[in-house]
Each structure stands twice: as C-alpha cells, then as structure tokens.
C-alpha positions in Angstrom: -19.6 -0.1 16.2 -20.3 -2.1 13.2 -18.4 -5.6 13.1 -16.1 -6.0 10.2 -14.4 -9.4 10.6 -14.6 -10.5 7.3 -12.9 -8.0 5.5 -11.0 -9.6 3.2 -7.4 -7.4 2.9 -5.9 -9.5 -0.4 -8.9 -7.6 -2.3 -8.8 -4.2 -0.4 -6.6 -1.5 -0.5 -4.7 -1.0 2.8 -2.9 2.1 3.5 -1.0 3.8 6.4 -2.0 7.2 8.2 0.6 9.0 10.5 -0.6 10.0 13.7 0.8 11.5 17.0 -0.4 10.8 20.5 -2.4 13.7 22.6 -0.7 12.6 25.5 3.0 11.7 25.1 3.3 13.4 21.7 4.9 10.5 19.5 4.3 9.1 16.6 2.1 6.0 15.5 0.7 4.3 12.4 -3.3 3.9 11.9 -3.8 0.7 9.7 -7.1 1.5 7.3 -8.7 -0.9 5.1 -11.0 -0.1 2.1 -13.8 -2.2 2.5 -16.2 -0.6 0.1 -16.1 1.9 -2.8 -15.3 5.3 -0.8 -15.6 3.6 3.1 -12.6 3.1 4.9 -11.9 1.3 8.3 -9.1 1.8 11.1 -8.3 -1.6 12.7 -4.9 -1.5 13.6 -2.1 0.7 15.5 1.3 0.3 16.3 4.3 2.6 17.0 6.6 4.1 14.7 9.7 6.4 14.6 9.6 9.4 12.5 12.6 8.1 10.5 10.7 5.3 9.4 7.6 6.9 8.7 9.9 9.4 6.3 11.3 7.0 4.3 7.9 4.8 3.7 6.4 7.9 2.4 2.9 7.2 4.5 1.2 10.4 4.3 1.7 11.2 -0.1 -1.2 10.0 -0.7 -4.5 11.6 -0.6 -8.0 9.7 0.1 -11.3 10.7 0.6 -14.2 9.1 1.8 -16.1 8.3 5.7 -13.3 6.8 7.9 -15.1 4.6 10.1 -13.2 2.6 13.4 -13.1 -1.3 13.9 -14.4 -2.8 16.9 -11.2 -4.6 16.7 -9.0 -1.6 16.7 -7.1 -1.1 19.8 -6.2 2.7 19.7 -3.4 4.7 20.4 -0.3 2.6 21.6 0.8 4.8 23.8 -2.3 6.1 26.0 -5.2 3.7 24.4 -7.3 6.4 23.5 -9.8 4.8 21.0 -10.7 7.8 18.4 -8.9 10.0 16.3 -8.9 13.7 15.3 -7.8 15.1 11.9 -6.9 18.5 13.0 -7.0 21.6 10.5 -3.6 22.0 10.1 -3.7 18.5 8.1 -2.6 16.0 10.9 -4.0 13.0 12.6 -3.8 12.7 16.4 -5.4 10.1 18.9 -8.3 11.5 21.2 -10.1 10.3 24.4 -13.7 10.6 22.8 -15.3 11.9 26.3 -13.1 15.2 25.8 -15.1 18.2 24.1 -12.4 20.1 23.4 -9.6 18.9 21.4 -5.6 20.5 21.9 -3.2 19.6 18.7 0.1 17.9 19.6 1.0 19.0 15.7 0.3 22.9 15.9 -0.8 23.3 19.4 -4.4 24.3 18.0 -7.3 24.2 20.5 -11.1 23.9 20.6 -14.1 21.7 20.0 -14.6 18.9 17.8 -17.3 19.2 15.1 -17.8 17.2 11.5 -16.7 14.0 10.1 -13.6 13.3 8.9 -13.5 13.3 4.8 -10.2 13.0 3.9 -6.7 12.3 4.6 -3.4 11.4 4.0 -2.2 7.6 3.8 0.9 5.8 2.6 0.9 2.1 1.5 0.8 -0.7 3.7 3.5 -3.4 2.3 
C-alpha cells in the first residue's frame, strides 16, 4: 500500500461514500480524499444511520477516477474487513479481500470480483 501521510485535506476535496457491511448489513461512511487530479484515497470509516446519510445527501454526487485505500484506513466498522466492492447495481459494500466471490447486501447479487473501480457516488464531507 502506498503511504499517504501527508495529504494535505484543507487543499483536497473530501467527500463521503455510503456503504453497507457484507456481514451485518448496516450502513457506514468511507472517507476519500483527492490527493491528485483524478486519484482518490479511502482513509477513514465510521458508522452511520440511514437517516443521517439521507439528509446529508452523500451519494449525489458523481466521481470518477482510481479509488485507491490508505494504509491508514481501518475498514468496515462493523466486521474490519479492509476492501470494498462497488457492486453493479450502483452500491458500495465492505469485502474480506481473501473471498473470490462476492454476495451484495444491496441486491443480493452474487459472483466473482473482476476490474477496478472507476467511479462512484460521494457526498460532501463538512
């Protein structure tokens, strides 16, 4: 994993992706940082109640670029799984990255994993 440290966040954007845990099926924020032109980072995760991530509006907007995760991030809140999925049915959901095949909490989708992630949906991080 690459180090990123010294990111400065008063100069990057920061934004907020909604995701849902594999195992216990609620909901938690990723924290991602743009740290260069189209590169963003997930360093942080915390738990959040779907009420909450309603009304802060966290997945309107739509980026694209590599998504790329932060030695310092400590994964899921709930089960610690350390990696992500962004299904096909447009949601984010935590994954143990020794699992080959990958089961949607979202949809209930089910197969193996195969590309990068290129895009997704964020909200602001005030």
């Amino acid at each position: 994993m690459r180090d990123f440290k010294n990111i400065n966040s008063k100069r990057n954007k920061v934004g907020i992706i909604i995701a849902k845990c594999s195992n216990v099926k609620e909901l938690f924020g990723i924290r991602i940082e743009n740290f260069e032109k189209d590169n963003w980072i997930c360093n942080w995760a915390f738990k959040i109640k779907e009420d909450v991530a309603k009304r802060e509006g966290y997945d309107k907007t739509k980026v694209s670029g590599s998504f790329l995760i932060s030695s310092e991030y400590p994964g899921c809140p709930y089960c610690g799984n350390n990696n992500y999925v962004y299904c096909c049915c447009g949601k984010v959901s935590c994954h143990n990255s020794n699992d080959e095949i990958f089961t949607c909490p979202w949809c209930g989708s089910s197969g193996p994993l195969s590309g990068p992630v290129t895009e997704m949906y964020i909200g602001n991080d005030r």
